[in-house]
N, C-alpha and C positions, 0 to 999 in steps of 0.2 A: 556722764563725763566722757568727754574725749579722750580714747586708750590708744590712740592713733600713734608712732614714733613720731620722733619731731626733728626739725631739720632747719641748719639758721644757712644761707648762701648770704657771705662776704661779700659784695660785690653784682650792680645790675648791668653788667656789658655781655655780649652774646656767651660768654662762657659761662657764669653764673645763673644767666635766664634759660639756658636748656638744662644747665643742673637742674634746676628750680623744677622745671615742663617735668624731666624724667622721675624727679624723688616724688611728686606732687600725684602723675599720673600713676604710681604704684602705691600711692594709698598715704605718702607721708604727709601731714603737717608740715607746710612749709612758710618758713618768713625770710624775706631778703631783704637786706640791709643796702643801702646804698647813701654813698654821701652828699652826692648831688640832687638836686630839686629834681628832678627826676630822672627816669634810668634811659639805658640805650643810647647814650649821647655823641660815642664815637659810631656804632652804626650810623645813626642818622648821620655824622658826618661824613664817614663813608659812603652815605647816599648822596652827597653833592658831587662824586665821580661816577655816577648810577649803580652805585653798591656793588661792585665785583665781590661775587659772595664766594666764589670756589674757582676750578679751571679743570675743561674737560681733559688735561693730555692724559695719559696714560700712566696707570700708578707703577710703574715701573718708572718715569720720568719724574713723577709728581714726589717720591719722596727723597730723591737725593736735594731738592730745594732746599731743604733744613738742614741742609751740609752736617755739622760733627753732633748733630742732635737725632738725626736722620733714625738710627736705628734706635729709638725710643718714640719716635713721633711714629715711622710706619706702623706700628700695630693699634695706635691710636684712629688711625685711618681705616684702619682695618677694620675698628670697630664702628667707625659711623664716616662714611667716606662720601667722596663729593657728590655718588649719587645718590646716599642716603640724606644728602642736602638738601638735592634739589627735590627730591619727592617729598620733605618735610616743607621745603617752600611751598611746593603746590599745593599740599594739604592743608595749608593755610591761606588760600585761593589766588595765591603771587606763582604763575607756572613760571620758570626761568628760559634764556634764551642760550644761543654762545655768538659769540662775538666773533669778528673773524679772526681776531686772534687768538684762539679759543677761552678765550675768559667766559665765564658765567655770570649775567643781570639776571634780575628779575626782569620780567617780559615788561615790567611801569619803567624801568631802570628811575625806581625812587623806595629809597627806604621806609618812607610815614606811613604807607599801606602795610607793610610788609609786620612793622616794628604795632603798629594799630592792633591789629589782627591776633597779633602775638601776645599782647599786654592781654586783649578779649579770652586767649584761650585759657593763658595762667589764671586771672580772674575766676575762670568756668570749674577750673581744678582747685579752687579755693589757697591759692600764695597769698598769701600777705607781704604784699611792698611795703616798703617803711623808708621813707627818704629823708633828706639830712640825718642821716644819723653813719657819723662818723666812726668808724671802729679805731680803737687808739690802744689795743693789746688786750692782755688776759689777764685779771682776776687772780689772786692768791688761789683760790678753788679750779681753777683753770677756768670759769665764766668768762664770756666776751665784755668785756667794757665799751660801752657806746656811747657816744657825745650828741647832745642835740644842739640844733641851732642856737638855742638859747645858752647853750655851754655846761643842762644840767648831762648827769652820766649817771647812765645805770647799766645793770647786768645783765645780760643775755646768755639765756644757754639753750641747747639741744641735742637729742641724742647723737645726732654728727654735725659737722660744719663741714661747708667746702668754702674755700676761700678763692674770689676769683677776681681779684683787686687791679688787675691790669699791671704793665709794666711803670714807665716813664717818662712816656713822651702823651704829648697831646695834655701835660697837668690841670688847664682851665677846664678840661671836659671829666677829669674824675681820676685819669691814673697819674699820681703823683709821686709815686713810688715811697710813701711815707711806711708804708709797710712794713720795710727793707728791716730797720733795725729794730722792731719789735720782734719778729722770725729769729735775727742775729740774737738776740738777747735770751732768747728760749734755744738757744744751740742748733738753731738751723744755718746749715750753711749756705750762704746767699754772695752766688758771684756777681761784681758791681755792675750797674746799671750803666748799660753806653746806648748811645745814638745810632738806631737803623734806620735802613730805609732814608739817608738823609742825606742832604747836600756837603759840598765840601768846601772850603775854604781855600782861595786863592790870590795871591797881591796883585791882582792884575793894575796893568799901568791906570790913569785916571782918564786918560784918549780911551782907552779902549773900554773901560766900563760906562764911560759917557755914552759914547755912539753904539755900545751893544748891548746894554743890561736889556735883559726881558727880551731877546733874541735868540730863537734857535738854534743848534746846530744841528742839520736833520744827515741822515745816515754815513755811522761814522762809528768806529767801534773804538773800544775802550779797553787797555790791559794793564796791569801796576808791574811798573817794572823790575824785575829782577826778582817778583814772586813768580812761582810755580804754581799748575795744578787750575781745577775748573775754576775755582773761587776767584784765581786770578785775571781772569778774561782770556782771549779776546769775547767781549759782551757788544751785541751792535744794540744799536737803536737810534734816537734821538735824545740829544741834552740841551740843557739850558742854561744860557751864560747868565747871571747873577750880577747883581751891583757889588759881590764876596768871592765870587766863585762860582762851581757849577753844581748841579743838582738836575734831576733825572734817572731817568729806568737807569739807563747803563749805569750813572754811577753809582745809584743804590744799590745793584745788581754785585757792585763792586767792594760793598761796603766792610766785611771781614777782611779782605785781605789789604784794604787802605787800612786798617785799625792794627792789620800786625805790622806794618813797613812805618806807622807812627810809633807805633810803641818800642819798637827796637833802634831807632835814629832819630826821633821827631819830625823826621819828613817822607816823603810820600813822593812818588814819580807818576804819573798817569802818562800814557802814550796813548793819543789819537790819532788813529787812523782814519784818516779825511773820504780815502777811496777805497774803502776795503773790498770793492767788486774788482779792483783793479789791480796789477802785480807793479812792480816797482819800476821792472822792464817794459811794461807798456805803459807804463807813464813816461818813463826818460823817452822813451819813441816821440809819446806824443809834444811833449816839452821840448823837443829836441826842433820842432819847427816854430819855431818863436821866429818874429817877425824883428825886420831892425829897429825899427818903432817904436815896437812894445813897450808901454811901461811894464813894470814887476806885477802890477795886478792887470791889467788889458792880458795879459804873455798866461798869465793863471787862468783868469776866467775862460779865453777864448780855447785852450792846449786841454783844461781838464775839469772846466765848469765850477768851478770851487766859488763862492758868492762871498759877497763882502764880509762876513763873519770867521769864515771861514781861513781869509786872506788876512783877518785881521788875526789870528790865531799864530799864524805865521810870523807875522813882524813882532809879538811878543814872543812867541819862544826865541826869538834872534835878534832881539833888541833894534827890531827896524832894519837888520843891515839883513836883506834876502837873498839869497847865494844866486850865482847867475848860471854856474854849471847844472845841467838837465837833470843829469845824474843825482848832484847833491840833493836837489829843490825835490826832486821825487822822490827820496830819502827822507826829508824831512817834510812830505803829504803825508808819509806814511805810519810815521812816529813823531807827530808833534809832542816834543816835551810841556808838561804842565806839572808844576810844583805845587803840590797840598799840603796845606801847610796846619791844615787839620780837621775835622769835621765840623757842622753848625753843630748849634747848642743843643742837646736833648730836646727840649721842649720845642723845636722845631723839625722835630722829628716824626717821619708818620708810625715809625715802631723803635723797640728797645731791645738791645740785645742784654744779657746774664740773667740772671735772678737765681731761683730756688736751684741748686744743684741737685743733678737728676740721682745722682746716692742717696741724697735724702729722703727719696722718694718709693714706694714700691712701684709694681706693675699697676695696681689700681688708683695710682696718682694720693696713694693716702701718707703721710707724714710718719717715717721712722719715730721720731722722737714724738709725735703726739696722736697717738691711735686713736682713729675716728677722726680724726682731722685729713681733710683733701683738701690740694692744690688745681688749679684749673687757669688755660689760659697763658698770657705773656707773663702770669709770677715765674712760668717755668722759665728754664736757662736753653732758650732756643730761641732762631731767627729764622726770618725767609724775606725773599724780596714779592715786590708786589704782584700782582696776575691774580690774588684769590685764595692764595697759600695764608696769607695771614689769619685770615678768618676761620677758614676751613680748619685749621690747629685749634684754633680756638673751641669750635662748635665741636671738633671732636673729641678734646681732651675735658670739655665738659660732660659730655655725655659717657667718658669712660670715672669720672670722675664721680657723677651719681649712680653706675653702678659700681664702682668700689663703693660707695656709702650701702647701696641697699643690702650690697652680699655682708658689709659689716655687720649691718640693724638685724640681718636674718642669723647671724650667730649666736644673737642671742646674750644674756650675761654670761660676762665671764669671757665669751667670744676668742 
């Protein structure tokens, strides 16, 4: 007979599948549940941007990202950190590269090798995948309840579970956030699901979303007005104007501190800055030679290069009427007002910010209220914006997540 511990992993996204590798590779019995036809699903999606799997900066840099979660995610890193990443990438024969912005690919920049390879090695350590099979809460005995396709249900148990169900966003690929209040119901406390990493909502006029949906706006930085502090910008980069709004790095980058300036007025200020290589005083210089001629956009393009987007940016923060003094008009390059008027929808979201409150939780990511139960991944109550941060949390709060499991199993009964 099999005397081996036995181990169920909730969930097959990169959090749950390195549970799975590490409880598997120490000798446990393991079966992973997943609800979808098969696993991996936001990786592979991940891999249609060439899978930015981590980010080389420096962990002194790298953990203020997860802003008010920060000192619960760094010792997570600690334990399996972006280069214990990329040397398990390699080990599974995907070496990684960095980017120049130092983001990390796989050296294919495609996930199906990477996610192949992976499935091969669990297989080698004997997991047992199990797909469609829905988990939908727990048992009077505290057993798992599982739903199959066909809608029958039975029980699942094992000497630990780690649960690695994903947040919110991305529902059609597996995380639906259905979780939430099965947790709530067994007295976990679970802060509400909102929308990261996500675009934003704006009325823009119907001229200007005609002639610019699916148009640029390239270097130009982003801050919310009348917040404080990093979270609030200035964030540079590129964005992109929306047939709703905008959406891009910066403004995801921007995404807490739009969510507290909503939640306290229901509106939201973004200020774009069009030239931020430039000070306000050498713009009105240059503005200041405007020709008699000039139209209002000829007088912009020619004095400070700003491109039809960009000039179209202008005549909606001013309703058309663009000031003629050098001075004002370089005032308002430099703070174009944009009113958000709220975020997109979750499910258009490439992450989710609340979930499991990290009190719930010990240091080995195991459940206060249900011992021998762990948590792994976006269930936690933490964000980051994109570069590789997302994942890397992930990968490594599962791997701290299976050894909270193993050091449990080694206590033994009673434990």
């Amino acid at each position: 007979m099999d005397d081996r511990p036995t181990a169920v992993v909730v969930g097959g996204g990169p959090a749950g599948l390195i549970a799975a590798e590490r409880l598997a590779g120490a000798g446990v019995a393991v079966t992973v549940l997943d609800a979808m036809p098969s696993v991996g699903r936001k990786l592979l999606m991940a891999g249609h941007g060439g899978l930015n799997l981590t980010h080389s900066e420096d962990v002194a840099r790298f953990g203020p990202r997860y802003g008010e979660a920060a000192d619960r995610v760094m010792p997570l890193l600690a334990a399996f950190g972006p280069d214990d990443l990329r040397r398990w990438c390699a080990e599974l024969g995907e070496p990684t590269v960095v980017g120049s912005s130092g983001r990390v690919f796989p050296q294919r920049f495609r996930a199906t090798p990477l996610l192949r390879a992976w499935l091969a090695r669990l297989a080698g350590l004997g997991v047992q995948v199990r797909t469609r099979q829905r988990w939908t809460g727990w048992a009077d005995d505290g057993a798992l309840r599982v739903t199959d396709r066909d809608g029958r249900t039975t029980e699942v148990t094992g000497d630990v579970t780690v649960f690695a169900l994903g947040g919110a966003s991305w529902p059609r690929l597996g995380s639906d956030g259905a979780w939430v209040e099965p947790f709530r119901a067994r007295g976990v406390a679970v802060a509400p699901m909102r929308p990261a990493n996500v675009g934003v909502r704006v009325g823009w006029t119907d001229v200007f979303a005609d002639r610019f949906e699916g148009t640029p706006v390239k270097h130009l930085a982003l801050l919310v007005r009348g917040a404080s502090g990093p979270a609030a910008g200035p964030v540079r980069g590129d964005a992109m104007v929306t047939r709703s709004g905008l959406e891009g790095g910066p403004v995801y980058a921007l995404g807490a501190a739009i969510r507290a300036a909503l939640d306290a007025d229901a509106r939201c200020v973004l200020e774009l800055d069009l030239r931020p290589d430039h000070t306000a005083d050498r713009l009105t210089d240059r503005l200041r030679q405007r020709r008699p001629k000039d139209s209002a956009t000829s007088w912009l393009r020619r004095t400070t290069g700003l491109d039809p987007v960009a000039v179209g940016l202008l005549r909606e923060a001013t309703g058309g009427t663009l000031p003629d003094d050098a001075a004002a008009m370089a005032h308002l390059v430099k703070a174009v007002p944009v009113l958000v008027t709220g975020p997109m929808p979750i499910e258009k979201a490439i992450s989710s910010a609340g979930g499991i409150a990290w009190s719930e939780v010990d240091a080995s990511l195991m459940l206060h209220q249900l011992p021998g139960t762990f948590v792994a991944g976006e269930m936690l109550d933490w964000e980051a914006p994109t570069g590789g941060y997302l994942l890397q949390a992930s990968f490594s709060s599962g791997v701290v997540a299976a050894q909270g499991a193993l050091d449990w199993l080694s206590r033994g009964p009673g434990r």
